[in-house]
C-alpha positions, -999 to 999 in steps of 0.1 A, spaced: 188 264 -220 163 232 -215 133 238 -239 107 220 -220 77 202 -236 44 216 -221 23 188 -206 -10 189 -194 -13 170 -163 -48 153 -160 -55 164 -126 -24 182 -113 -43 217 -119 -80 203 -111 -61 194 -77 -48 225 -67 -77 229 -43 -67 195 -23 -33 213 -25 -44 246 -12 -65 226 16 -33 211 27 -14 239 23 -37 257 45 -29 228 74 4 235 70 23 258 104 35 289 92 70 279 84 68 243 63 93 220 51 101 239 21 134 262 32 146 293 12 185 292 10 209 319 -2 232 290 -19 237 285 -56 214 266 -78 241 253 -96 249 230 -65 221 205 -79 223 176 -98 204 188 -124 197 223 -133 173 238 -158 175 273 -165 145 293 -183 158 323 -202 133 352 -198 116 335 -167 82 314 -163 53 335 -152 32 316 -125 1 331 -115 -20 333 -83 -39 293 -78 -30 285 -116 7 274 -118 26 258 -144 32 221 -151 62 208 -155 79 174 -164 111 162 -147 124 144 -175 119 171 -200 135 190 -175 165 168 -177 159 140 -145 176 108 -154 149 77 -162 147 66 -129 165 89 -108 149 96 -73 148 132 -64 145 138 -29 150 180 -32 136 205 -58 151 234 -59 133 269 -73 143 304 -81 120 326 -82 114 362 -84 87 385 -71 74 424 -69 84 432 -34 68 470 -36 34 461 -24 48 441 6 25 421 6 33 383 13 36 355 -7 36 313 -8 52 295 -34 44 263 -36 48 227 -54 24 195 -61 18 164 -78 -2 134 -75 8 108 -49 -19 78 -53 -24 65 -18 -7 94 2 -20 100 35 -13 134 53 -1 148 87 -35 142 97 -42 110 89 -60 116 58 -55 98 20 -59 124 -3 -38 108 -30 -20 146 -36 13 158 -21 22 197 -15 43 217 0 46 256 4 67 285 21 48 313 37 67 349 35 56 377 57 64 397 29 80 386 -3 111 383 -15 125 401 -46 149 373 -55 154 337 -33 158 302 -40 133 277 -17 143 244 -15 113 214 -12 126 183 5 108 155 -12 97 124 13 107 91 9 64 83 14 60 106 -13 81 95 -41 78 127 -71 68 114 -101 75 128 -137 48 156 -135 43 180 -110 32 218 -108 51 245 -96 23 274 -79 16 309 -59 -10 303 -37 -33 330 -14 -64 352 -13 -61 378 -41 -52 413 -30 -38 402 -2 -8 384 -12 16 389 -46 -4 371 -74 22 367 -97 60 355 -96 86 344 -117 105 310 -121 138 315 -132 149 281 -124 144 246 -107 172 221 -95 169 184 -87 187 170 -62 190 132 -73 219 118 -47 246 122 -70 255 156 -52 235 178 -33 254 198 1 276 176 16 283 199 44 303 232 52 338 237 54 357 237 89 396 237 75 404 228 40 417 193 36 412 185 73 387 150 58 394 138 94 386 165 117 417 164 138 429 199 130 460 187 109 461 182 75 487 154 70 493 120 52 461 107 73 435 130 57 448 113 23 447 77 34 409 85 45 399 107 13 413 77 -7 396 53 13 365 66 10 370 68 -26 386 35 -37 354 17 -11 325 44 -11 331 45 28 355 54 53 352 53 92 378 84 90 363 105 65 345 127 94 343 158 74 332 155 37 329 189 28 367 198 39 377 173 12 356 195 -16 384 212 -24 372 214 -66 343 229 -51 313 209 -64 298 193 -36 314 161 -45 343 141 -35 364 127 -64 400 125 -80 402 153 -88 406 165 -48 426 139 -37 450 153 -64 447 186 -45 447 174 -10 479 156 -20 496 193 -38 483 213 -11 499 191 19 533 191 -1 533 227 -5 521 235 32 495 263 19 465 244 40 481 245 70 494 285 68 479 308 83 473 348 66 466 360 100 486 398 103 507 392 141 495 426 154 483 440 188 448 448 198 453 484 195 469 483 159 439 461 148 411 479 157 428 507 132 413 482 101 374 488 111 365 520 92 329 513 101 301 483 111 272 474 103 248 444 126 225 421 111 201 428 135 171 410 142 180 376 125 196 350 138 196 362 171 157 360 170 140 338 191 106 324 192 90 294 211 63 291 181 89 282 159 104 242 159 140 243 177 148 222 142 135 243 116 166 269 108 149 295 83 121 298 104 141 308 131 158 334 119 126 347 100 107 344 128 113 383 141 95 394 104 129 399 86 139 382 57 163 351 52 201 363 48 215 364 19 249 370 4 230 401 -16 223 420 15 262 418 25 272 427 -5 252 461 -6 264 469 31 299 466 10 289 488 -17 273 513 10 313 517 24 311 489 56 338 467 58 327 449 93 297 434 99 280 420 135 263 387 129 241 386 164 234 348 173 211 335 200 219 293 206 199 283 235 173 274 216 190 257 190 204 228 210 197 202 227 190 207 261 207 181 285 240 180 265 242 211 254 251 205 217 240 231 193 220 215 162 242 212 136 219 226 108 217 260 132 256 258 131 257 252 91 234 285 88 255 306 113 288 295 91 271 299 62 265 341 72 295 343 85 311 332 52 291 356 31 310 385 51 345 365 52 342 361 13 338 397 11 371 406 31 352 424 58 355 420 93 327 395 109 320 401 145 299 369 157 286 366 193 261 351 221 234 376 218 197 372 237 206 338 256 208 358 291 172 349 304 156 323 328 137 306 302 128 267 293 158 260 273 199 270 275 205 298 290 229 319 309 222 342 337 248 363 357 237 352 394 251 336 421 221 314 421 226 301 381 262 308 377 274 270 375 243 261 345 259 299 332 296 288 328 284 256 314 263 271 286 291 299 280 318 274 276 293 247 255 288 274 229 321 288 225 338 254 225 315 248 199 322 274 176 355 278 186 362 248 171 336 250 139 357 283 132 395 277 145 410 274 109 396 316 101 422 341 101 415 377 120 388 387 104 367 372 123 368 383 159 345 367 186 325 385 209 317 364 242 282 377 254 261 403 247 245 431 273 249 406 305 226 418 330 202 411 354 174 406 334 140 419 352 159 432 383 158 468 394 192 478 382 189 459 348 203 488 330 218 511 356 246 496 384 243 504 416 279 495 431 263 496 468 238 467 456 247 430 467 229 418 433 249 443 414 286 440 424 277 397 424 269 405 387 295 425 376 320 397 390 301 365 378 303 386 344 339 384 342 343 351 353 322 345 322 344 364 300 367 343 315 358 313 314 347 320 276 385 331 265 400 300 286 381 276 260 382 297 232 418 300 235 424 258 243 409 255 212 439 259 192 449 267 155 441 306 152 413 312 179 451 311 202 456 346 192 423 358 177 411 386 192 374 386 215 358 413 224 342 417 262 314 435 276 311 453 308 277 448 328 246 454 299 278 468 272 272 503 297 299 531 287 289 543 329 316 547 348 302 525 377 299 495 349 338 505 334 352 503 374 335 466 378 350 455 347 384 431 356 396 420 318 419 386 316 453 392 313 455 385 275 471 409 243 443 404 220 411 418 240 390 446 232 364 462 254 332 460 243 308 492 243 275 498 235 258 534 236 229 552 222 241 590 232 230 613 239 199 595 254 171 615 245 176 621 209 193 586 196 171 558 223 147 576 241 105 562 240 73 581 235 73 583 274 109 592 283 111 629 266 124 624 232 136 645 216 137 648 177 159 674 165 197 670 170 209 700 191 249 700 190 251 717 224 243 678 240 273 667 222 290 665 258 273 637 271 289 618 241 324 636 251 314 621 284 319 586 282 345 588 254 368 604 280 360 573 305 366 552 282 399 567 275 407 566 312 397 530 318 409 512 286 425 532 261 454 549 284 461 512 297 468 499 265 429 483 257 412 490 224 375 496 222 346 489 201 313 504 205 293 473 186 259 493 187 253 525 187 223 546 166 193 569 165 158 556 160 135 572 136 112 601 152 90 604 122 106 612 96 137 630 112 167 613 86 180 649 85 188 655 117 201 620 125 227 627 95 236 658 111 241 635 145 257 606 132 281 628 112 293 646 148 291 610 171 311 597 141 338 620 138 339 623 174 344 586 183 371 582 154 390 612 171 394 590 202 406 560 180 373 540 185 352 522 158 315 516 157 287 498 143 253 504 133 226 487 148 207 479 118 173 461 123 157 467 94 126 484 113 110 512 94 76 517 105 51 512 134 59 527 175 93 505 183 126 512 181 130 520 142 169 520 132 162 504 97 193 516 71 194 488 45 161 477 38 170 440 33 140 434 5 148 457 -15 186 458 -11 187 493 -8 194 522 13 162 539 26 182 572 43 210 578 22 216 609 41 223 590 69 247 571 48 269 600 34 268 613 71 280 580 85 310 575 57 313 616 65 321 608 102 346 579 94 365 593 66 397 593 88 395 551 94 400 521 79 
């Protein structure tokens, strides 16, 4: 515990209307990130036992030296935890200022004050924001930590459990690709210690491509201390073994009890939102940032697989086709907080089938070529950020390929021209997508990708245009929302709200297809989505349902996962389980129906 001294700052406070002017300039996602990483990455960390109250437009001052700063030290992130009452849902905006004599804004104007903020749609319980200081803004020793908004419509209170300072001594160095691989060549040999020592006998190293690999004490620093464990760790061979189980497609299905998607987050997309700004992308569908918490509850709820939906079209560049590597840090970053959890990750191309203004794919003759080439871009890509993970993490090429606007979108018609094209430039795709996954090396050689059928269909004319690769460790992809009417069905299309067991046969259905096409030759399924939407206020009923699809799909060997997209309320397509600001489990009916149905898996 750092007792800090309370100074009054002339001005800071009398100034927190220039700051709420400029905060009021600011777009709706600023500079200031939130981030699911630990505090205790920072340089220096101040912890207050009991919390800081900050009110609405009032604040607290603060001091970075009594704080613990260094004399002179230059920070160039701050770094605050903070807490706030998430039952009114209302939204929040942290914020940070000090005075900056001579600073001159965005627009041109000196106002001699620098702020910054982060706007929440609705606030989060518990997050950390980070504020990235600029070099034309140095911070000086006194500053003010505030909540700003219009009272009664935003959360007027929070508290600060703690602030970082990131002074250059440490900070994130990067994420991990394959430990002790400081080179990036995919080994991890004598040269990855001539580079790490290099780099730490000169402070450089033209071969140190890969910092963070070389973290091996885990501190976000490079020091003695892991060149001692590169060196044990090539000697004993344990960082270049692999814990990857040698079993076929159809054996490893069998460890999927039952999934869970983190739907409607990174897979959003939104041309409002700056292609460079991560959070905002992946808040910019209303849900809140990821954090490790919300994995860990699906955990505690009984999942041990979880779908992490990406869309990467808009976060690369578009003539080279290189996917921003802050977008890729963030995707790694999810994906770890499932891997770290020894569940199952599932991690796809999800949304990026359009004819839009940036990357895209787009299964016609007519965009085929500019289809491969994104396909392959992204997969090489993250085939190669993630080569080193064992089987848990399984890759899924593209999601619900279709002819987006066309007549048969959703529904094949095997005698239309448009159709059958489709169905093959689809698995040329899938194709195309396992040939550079597969070149990639280390375990994506034998990792096992999952592939859709035209729009994920269970319909027997989308199963018969299907042609899979000749490879031991596919799995067919699935998605289905059966029966219709009760589990997808809108307003307009006759839903229906209470679950009648006598349509149970439609499910039977295409479980008996799927049998015929895939499982009696030898190819596992997965039906990655599947759910009922809320028809208000039914959670009863879709217990009753999701016990019976459940126990139904697990009888024919085949494991599912919950779309989840944390959608309570309004007209649209509610499937909201875990309520991700809260961290708990709005229907647990629907729960103990769900772990009801799968009791026989796993």
């Amino acid at each position: 515990m750092v007792h800090t001294k309370k100074h009054r700052l002339s001005g800071l406070i009398a100034a927190a209307g220039l700051l709420l002017a400029q905060l009021g300039t600011l777009p709706a996602q600023a500079a200031a990130t939130p981030t699911a990483k630990d505090i205790s990455t920072c340089d220096v960390v101040c912890t207050f036992e009991g919390g800081k109250t900050v009110t609405q437009a009032k604040g607290v001052d603060l001091s970075c030296a009594a704080l613990g700063v260094p004399a002179g030290a230059t920070v160039s992130e701050v770094w605050i935890d903070i807490s706030m009452d998430t039952s009114s849902h209302l939204p929040a905006m942290p914020a940070m200022g000090y005075t900056c004599l001579g600073y001159v804004n965005a627009e041109g104007e000196q106002t001699d004050w620098y702020g910054d903020g982060m706007w929440m749609n609705e606030a989060f319980a518990h997050t950390t924001l980070v504020f990235n200081i600029p070099e034309e803004a140095p911070m000086p020793d006194q500053f003010g930590v505030q909540l700003w908004g219009e009272e009664g419509t935003v959360v007027d209170t929070m508290t600060l459990n703690a602030i970082g300072f990131v002074t250059g001594g440490g900070g994130d160095i990067g994420m991990v690709t394959r430990k002790g691989d400081v080179n990036n060549d995919k080994t991890v040999d004598i040269n990855d210690v001539t580079a790490l020592q290099e780099f730490l006998t000169h402070g450089s190293s033209n071969n140190l491509k890969t910092a963070a690999n070389g973290d091996l004490e885990h501190n976000n620093k490079l020091n003695a201390k892991d060149f001692t464990l590169l060196k044990r760790g090539i000697l004993n061979g344990s960082f270049n073994q692999t814990s990857s189980k040698d079993e076929t497609a159809m054996e490893f299905v069998n460890n999927i009890k039952i999934g869970w998607n983190l739907g409607n987050s990174l897979e959003a997309q939104s041309v409002t939102w700056p292609q460079n700004t991560v959070s905002g992308a992946e808040t910019s569908w209303g849900n809140p940032l990821t954090t490790k918490a919300m994995i860990d509850a699906i955990k505690d709820a009984g999942f041990n697989t979880v779908r992490v939906p990406v869309s990467w079209g808009q976060k690369m560049d578009n003539s080279t086709y290189e996917i921003k590597k802050a977008w890729m840090d963030r995707v790694q970053e999810v994906v770890n907080y499932v891997i770290d959890n020894d569940m199952y990750c599932i991690l796809n191309i999800h949304h990026d089938n359009d004819i839009a203004n940036y990357p895209f794919f787009y299964p016609s003759n007519q965009y085929y070529n500019q289809s491969e080439r994104f396909v392959t871009s992204v997969w090489q890509q993250v085939s190669d950020r993630f080569e080193a993970y064992d089987n848990h993490l399984i890759f899924e090429t593209l999601n619900e390929p279709r002819l987006i606007g066309h007549d048969n979108e959703w529904w094949i018609n095997p005698s239309n021209k448009d159709c059958t094209e489709a169905m093959e430039n689809i698995n040329k795709l899938n194709a195309a997508a396992l040939n550079v996954i597969r070149k990639s090396g280390g375990n994506n050689t034998k990792r096992f990708v999952m592939m859709p059928t035209y729009s994920a269909s269970p319909d027997a004319a989308n199963l018969n245009g299907m042609k899979m690769p000749d490879d031991d460790h596919l799995i067919a992809e699935i998605h289905a929302y059966r029966p219709y009417h009760f589990a997808l069905a809108g307003p307009n299309d006759s839903p229906v709200s209470v679950w009648d067991p006598s349509t149970g046969g439609e499910v039977i259905s295409f479980l008996n297809d799927l049998k015929s096409r895939f499982l009696n030759n030898g190819i596992p399924v997965i039906i990655d989505e599947f759910g009922a939407r809320d028809r208000d206020g039914n959670a009863d009923e879709r217990a009753k349902w999701i016990k019976y699809y459940l126990e139904t799909t697990s009888s024919y060997g085949i494991p599912c996962v919950y779309w989840d997209n944390n959608a309570f309320s309004g007209e649209g397509e509610n499937f909201g389980l875990l309520d991700r600001n809260t961290l708990t489990i709005r229907y647990p009916q629907i729960l103990s129906g769900m772990m009801e149905g799968v009791a026989s898996r796993g």
